[in-house]
C-alpha positions in Angstrom: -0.8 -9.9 0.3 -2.5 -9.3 -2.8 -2.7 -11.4 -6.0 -0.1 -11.8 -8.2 -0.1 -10.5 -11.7 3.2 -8.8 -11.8 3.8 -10.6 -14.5 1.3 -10.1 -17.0 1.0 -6.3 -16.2 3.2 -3.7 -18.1 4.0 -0.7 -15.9 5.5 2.8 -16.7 8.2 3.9 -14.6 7.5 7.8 -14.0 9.0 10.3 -11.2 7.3 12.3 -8.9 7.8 15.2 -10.8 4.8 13.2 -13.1 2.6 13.2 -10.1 2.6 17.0 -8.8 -0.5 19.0 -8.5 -2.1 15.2 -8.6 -4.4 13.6 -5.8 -3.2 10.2 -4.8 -5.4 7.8 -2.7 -2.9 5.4 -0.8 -4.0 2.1 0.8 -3.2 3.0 4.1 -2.5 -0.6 5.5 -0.6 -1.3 2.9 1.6 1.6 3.0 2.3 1.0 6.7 3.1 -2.1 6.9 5.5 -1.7 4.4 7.3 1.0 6.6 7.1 -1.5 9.6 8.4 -4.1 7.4 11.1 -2.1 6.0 12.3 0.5 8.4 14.4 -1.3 10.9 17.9 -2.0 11.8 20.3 -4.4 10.7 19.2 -7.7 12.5 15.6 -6.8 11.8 14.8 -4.7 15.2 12.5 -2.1 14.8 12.5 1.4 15.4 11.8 2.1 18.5 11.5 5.0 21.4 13.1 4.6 25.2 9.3 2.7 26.4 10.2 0.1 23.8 7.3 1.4 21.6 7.4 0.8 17.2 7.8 3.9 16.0 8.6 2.7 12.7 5.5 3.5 11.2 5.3 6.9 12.3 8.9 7.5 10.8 7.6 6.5 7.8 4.5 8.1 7.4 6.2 11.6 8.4 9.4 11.6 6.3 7.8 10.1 3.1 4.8 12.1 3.2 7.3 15.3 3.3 9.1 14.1 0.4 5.4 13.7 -1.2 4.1 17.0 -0.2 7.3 19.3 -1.2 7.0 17.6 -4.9 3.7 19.1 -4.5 1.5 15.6 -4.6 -1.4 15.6 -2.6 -1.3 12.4 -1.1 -5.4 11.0 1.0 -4.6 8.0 2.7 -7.6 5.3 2.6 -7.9 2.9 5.9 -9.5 -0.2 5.9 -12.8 -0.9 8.0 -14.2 -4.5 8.5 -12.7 -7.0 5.9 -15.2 -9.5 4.2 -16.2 -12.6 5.8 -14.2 -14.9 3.3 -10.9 -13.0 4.7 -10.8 -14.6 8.3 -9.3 -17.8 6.9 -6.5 -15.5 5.2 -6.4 -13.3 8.5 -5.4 -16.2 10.3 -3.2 -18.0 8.3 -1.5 -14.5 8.1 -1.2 -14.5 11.8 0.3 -18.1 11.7 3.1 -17.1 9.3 3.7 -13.7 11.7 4.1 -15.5 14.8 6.6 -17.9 13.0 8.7 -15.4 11.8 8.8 -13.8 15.1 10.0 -17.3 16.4 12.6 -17.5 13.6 13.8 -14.0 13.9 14.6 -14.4 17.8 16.4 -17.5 17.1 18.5 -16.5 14.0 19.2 -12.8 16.0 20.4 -15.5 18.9 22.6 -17.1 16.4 24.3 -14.1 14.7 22.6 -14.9 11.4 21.8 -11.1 11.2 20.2 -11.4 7.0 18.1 -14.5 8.2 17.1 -12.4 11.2 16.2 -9.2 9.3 14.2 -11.2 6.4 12.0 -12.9 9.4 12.2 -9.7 11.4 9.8 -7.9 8.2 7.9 -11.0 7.4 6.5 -10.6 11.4 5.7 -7.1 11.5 2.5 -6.7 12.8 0.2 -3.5 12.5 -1.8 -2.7 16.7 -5.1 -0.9 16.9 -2.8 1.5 18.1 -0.5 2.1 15.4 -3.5 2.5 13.3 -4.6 5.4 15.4 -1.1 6.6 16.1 -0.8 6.7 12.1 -4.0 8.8 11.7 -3.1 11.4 14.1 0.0 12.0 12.4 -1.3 12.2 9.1 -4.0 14.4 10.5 -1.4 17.2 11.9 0.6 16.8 8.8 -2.7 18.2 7.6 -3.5 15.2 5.3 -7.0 13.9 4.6 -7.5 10.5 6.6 -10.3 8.5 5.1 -12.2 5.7 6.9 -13.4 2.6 4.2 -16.4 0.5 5.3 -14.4 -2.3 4.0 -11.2 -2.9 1.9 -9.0 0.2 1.9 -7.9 -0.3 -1.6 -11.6 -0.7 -3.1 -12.4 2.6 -1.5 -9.5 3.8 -3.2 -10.4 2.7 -6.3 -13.8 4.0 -6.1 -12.1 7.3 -5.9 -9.7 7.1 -8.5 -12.3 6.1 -10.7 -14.8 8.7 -10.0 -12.0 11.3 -10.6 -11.7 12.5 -6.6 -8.0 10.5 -6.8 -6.1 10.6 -9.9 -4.5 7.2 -9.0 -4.6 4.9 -6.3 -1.2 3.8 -5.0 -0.3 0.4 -3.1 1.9 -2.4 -3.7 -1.3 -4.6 -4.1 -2.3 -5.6 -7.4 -6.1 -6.1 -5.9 -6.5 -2.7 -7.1 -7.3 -3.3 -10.4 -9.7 -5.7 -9.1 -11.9 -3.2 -7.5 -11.2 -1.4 -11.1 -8.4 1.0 -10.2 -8.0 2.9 -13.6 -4.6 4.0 -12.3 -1.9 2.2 -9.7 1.2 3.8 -8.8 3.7 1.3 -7.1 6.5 1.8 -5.0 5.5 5.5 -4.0 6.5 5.2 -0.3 9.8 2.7 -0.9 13.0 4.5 -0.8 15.0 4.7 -4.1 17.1 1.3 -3.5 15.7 -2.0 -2.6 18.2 -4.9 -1.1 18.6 -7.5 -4.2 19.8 -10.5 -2.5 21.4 -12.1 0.1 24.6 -10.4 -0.6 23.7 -7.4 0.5 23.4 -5.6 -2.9 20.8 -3.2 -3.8 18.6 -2.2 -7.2 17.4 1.0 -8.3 13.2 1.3 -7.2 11.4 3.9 -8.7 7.5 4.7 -9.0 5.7 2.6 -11.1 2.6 3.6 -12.9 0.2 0.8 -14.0 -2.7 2.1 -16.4 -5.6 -0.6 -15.7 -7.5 -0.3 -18.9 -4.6 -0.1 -21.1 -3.5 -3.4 -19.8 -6.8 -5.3 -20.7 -7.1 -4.3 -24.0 -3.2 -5.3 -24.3 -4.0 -8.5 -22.5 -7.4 -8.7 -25.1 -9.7 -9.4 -22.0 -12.2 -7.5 -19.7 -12.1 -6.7 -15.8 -13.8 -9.8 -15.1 -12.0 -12.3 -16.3 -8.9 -10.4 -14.7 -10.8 -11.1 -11.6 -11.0 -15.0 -12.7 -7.5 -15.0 -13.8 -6.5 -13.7 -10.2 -8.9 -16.2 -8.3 -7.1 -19.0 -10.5 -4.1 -17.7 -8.6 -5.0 -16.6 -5.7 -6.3 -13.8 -3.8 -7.0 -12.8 -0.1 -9.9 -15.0 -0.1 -8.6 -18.2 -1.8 -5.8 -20.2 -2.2 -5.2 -20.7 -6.1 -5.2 -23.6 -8.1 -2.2 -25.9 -7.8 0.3 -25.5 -10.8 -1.6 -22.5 -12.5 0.5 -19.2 -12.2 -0.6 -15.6 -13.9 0.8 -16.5 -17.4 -1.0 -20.1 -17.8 -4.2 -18.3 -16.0 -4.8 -15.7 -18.6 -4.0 -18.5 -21.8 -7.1 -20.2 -20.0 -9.0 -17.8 -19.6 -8.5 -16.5 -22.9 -9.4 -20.2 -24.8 -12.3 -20.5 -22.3 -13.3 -17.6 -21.5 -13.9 -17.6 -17.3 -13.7 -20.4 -14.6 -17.3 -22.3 -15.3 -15.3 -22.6 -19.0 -12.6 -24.0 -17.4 -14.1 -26.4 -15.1 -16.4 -28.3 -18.1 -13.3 -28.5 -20.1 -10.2 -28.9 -18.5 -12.2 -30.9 -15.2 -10.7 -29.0 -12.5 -12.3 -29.0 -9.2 -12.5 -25.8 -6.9 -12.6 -25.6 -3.6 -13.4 -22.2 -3.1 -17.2 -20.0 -3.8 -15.3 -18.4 -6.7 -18.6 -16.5 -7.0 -18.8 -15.2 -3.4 -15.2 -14.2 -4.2 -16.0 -12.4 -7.3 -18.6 -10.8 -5.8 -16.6 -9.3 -3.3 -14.5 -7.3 -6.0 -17.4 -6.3 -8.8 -19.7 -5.2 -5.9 -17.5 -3.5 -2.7 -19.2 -1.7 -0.4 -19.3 2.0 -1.5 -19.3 5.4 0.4 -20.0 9.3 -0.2 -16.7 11.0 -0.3 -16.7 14.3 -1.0 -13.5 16.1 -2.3 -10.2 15.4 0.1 -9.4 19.0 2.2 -6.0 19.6 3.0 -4.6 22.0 5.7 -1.1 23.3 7.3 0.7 21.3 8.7 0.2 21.6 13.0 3.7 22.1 13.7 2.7 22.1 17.6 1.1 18.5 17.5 4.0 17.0 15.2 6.7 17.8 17.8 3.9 16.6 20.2 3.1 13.4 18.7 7.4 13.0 17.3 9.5 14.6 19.9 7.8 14.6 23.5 5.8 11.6 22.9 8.0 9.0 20.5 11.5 10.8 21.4 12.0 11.6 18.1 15.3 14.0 17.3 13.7 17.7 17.8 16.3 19.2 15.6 15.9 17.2 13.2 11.8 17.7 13.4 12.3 21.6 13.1 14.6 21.0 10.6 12.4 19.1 8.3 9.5 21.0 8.8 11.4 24.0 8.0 12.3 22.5 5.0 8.7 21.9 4.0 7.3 25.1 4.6 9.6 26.4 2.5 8.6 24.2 0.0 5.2 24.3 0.5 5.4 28.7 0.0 7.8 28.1 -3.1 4.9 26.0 -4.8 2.1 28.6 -3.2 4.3 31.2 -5.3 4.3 29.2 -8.3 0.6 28.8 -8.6 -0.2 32.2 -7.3 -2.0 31.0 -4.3 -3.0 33.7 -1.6 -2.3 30.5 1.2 -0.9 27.0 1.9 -4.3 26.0 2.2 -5.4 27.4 -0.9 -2.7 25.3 -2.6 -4.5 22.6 -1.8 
């Protein structure tokens, strides 16, 4: 998902001690497939409650989200409304790889292969109209600010960020900067280890903060030819050009200056509207947001929606929220706050 420009983008590892009393705007779709992708048992099997119903997502979204909100980050998640038109080719070939991973992880969980299994296992999660909703409700008795896009998620979460509602935007998709993120923080909802290799091993992850215009002027070029750099690659609405990665994109780039440059001098042939597709990050369809409210947590509804509903442990539900409250009265205390609310 996303473009890749890892590689030409220097990022600042921070903590989230960096990001307290900060508003992030998270690319909700993002952010939960990545919990369905990564919260799962050993041969890739997801969480799940006694109806045989994913509750992966909701696991994620509740303990991360404490974790976020006892640091003291106020965290708005963005969801995405109807893609652009150029997407359903991307949609489906996303589909295509889904359902053969699916296939691949029920034959390799036959077989006893239990890494091949959980690798296909995430590469198959899937995200329901009702885990969407399921995701919202849960944020919304948490007491965080759910925000629909008309669109993209992540370009409404740019809009925000740049506008100063957000201070950042934070996803794992580079298609942020795109949509001109000024700030991306990466791996915010990943856990502090991520499995290396096949051997089991694990690496230290931690946050990742990626500063947009700092990058271009490093990089010595502007936000649109990032956007040509990344159509050269390949983005969500195109397949890239054979043999050109992020590295040879931006020396390209930078001798000719954008893709028409390219095309008269080096005579390569496209096969995608590289205009329709710039078009679609320079000019996303915008909304009104007004500042993000936050609220108490519904402690009522979250055993509700955790415990009676998703058979969730209860103990350890009380327990948790417990252990946010008090968190969330320590920071009141700090700031001098006459309410949780007003902390917000």
């Amino acid at each position: 998902m996303g473009t890749k420009l890892a590689d030409i983008m220097k990022a600042e590892i921070i903590s989230l001690n960096d990001l307290k009393d900060r508003v992030i705007a998270f690319d909700a779709f993002n952010t939960v497939y990545a919990f369905l992708s990564s919260i799962r048992q050993p041969d890739g099997t997801p969480l799940m409650d006694r109806k045989g119903r994913v509750t992966s997502h909701l696991s994620g979204l509740f303990y991360r989200n404490l974790n976020l909100l006892e640091a003291g980050v106020r965290p708005v998640y963005v969801f995405d409304g109807k893609p652009p038109e150029l997407k359903a080719a991307e949609v489906d070939r996303r589909k295509e790889i889904r359902d053969a991973a699916y296939e691949e992880w029920l034959v390799a969980k036959e077989e006893g292969r239990i890494e091949d299994a959980r690798k296909a296992a995430q590469a198959s999660s899937r995200l329901t109209t009702s885990m969407i909703e399921e995701s919202k409700n849960l944020l919304a008795a948490l007491g965080i600010p759910v925000i629909q896009a008309p669109s993209e998620g992540e370009a409404l979460a740019a809009q925000m960020t740049r506008a100063n509602i957000a201070w950042a935007s934070a996803s794992q998709d580079n298609d942020s900067f795109l949509y001109n993120c000024p700030r991306l923080v990466r791996n915010l909802t990943i856990s502090g280890r991520r499995r290396a290799s096949r051997s089991g091993s694990y690496k230290a992850v931690h946050p990742e903060l990626v500063d947009l215009d700092m990058n271009l002027r490093l990089l010595g070029i502007t936000r649109e030819q990032l956007i040509d750099i990344a159509i050269l690659v390949g983005t969500d609405y195109n397949d890239g050009v054979k043999g050109i990665g992020p590295k040879t994109a931006l020396k390209l780039i930078k001798k000719h200056l954008d893709i028409e440059g390219i095309e008269a001098a080096e005579d390569i042939q496209y096969n995608f509207p590289y205009d329709e597709i710039r078009n679609i990050f320079l000019n996303p369809p915008k909304a009104d947001i007004s500042k993000p409210k936050w609220h108490d947590f519904d402690k009522d509804n979250l055993m509700r929606i955790l415990c009676n509903e998703h058979d969730f442990s209860l103990s350890r539900v009380e327990s948790s929220l417990q252990r946010l409250q008090k968190a969330l009265e320590e920071l009141r205390d700090s700031t001098e706050q006459s309410s949780l609310t007003d902390f917000f």
